[in-house]
C-alpha positions in Angstrom: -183.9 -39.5 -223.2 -181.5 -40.0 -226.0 -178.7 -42.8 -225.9 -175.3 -41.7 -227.5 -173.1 -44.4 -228.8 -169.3 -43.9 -228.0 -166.3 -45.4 -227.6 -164.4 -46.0 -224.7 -160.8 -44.5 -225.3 -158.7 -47.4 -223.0 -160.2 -50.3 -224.6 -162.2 -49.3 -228.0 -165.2 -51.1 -226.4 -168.9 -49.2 -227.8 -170.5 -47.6 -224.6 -174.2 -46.1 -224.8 -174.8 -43.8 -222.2 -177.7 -41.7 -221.9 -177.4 -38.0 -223.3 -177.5 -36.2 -219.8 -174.4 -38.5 -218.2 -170.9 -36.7 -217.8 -169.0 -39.5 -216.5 -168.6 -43.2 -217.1 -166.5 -46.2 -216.0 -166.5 -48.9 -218.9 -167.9 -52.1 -218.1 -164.5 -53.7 -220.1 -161.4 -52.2 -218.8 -163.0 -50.3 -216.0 -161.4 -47.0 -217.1 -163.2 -43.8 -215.8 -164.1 -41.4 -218.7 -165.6 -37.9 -219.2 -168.0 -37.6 -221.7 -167.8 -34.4 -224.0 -171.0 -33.2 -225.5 -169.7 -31.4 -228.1 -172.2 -29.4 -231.0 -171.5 -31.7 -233.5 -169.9 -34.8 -231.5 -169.8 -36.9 -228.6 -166.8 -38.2 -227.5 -164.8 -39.8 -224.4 -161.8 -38.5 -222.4 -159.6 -40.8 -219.9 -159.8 -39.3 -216.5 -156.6 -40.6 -215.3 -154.6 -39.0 -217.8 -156.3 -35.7 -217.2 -155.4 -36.4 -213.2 -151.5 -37.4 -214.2 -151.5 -34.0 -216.2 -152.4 -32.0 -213.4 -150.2 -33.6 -211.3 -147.5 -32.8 -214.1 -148.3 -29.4 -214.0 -148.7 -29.1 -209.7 -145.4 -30.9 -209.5 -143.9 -28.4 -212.3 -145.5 -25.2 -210.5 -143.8 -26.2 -207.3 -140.6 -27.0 -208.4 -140.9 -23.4 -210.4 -141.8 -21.9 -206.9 -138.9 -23.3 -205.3 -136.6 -22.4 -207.8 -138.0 -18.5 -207.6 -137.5 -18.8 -204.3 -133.9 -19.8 -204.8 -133.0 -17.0 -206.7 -134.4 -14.8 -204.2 -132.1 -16.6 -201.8 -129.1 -15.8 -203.8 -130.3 -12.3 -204.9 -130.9 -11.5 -200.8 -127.7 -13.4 -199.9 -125.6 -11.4 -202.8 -127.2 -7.9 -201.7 -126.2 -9.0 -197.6 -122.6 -10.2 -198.6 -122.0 -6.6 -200.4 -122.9 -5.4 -197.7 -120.4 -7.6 -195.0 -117.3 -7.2 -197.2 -114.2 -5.2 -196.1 -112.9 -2.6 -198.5 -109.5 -1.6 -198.3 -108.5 2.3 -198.8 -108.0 1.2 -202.8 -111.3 -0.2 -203.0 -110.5 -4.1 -203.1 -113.1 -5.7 -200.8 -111.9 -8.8 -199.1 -114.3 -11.5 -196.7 -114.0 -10.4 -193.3 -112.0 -13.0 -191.7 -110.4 -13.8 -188.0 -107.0 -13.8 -189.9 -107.1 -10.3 -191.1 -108.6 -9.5 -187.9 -106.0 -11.0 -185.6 -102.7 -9.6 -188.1 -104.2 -6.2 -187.9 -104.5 -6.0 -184.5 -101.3 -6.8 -184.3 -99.7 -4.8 -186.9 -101.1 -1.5 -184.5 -100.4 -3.5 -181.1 -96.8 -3.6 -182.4 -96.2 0.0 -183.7 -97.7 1.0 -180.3 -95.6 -1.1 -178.4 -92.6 0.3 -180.3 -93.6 3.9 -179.6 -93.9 2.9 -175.9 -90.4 1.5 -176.0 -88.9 3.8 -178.3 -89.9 6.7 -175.8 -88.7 4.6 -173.0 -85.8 4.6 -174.2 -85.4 8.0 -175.2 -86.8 9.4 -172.0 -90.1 10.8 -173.6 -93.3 10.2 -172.0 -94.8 12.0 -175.0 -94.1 9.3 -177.1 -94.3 6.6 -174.9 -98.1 8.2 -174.1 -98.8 8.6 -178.6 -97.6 4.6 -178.1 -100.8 3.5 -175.9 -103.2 4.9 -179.2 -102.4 2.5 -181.7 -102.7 -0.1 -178.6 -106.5 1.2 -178.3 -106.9 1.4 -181.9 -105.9 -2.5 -181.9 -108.0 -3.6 -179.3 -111.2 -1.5 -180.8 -109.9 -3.0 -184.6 -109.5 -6.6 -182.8 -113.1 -7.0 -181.5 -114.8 -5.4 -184.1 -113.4 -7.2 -187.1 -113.5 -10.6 -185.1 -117.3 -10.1 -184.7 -117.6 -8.9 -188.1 -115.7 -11.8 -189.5 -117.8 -14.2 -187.1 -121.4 -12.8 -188.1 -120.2 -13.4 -191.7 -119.2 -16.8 -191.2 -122.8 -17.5 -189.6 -124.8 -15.6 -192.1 -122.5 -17.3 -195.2 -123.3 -21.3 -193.1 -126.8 -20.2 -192.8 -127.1 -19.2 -196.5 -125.0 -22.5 -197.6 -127.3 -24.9 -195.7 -130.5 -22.9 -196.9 -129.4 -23.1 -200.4 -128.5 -27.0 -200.0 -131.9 -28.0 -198.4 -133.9 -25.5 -201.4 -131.6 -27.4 -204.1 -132.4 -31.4 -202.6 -136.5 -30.2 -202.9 -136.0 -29.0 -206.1 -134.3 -32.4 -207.3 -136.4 -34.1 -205.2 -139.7 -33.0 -206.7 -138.6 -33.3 -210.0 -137.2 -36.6 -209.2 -141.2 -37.3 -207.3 
């Protein structure tokens, strides 16, 4: 067996090792090293900054991950929310709200209950009868748009808390 001379790269100390060894702790600063047998050379590597690297780059592929999985969040979460909004007869889209839902209700409830009275007052029971449609139209208008603009509101808090617990791992593991 040949012995190599090398030198330990913590301390400088010379180490001989034998030709067919791979790893070595030095018997100065007790730092564990890799021996490279090279063609032409024979070296030393620290160990513990080749560990610390990889966990550099483990830590760095994670927080890459999350990220990618953040934008997936917001690419999903933009492609559902097109999906949710109102759109007016102009095309202006609007969040679906209770607001909205509860003044259009009312805006049809009203011109039905002034068909209803304006026929009542004229003696028509035609008109007083066209009065109870925009009622019905109300009602059907109320409970869909107040479930709309509720299903909204849970999808946007679930989406908002998602996003908030993805953003604190991200700091967190870059932070770590």
């Amino acid at each position: 067996m040949k012995v190599t001379k090398v030198c330990c790269q913590g301390c400088g100390a010379d180490l001989q090792i034998d030709e067919s060894i791979r790893y070595v702790t030095c018997n100065y600063c007790h730092v564990q090293l890799e021996v490279v047998h090279d063609a032409s050379v024979t070296h030393t590597r620290q160990l513990d900054k080749i560990e610390r690297t990889s966990d550099q780059l483990a830590s760095n592929l994670k927080v890459i991950a999350l990220q990618n999985d953040l934008e997936r969040l917001d690419r999903e979460w933009d492609h559902l929310r097109g999906s949710l909004l109102s759109r007016d007869k102009n095309g202006n889209v609007s969040e679906p709200s209770l607001t909205a839902a509860i003044i259009g209700g009312s805006l049809f409830a009203g011109s039905g209950l002034f068909c209803i009275a304006a026929g009542a007052v004229q003696g028509s029971g035609a008109l007083a009868f066209f009065g109870l449609i925009p009622i019905l139209i109300s009602i059907y208008l109320y409970i869909f748009e107040t479930s709309k603009a509720s299903d909204y509101q849970d999808l946007q808090q679930r989406y908002t808390s998602y996003r908030r617990k993805l953003t604190k791992r991200i700091n967190d593991e870059r932070v770590g």
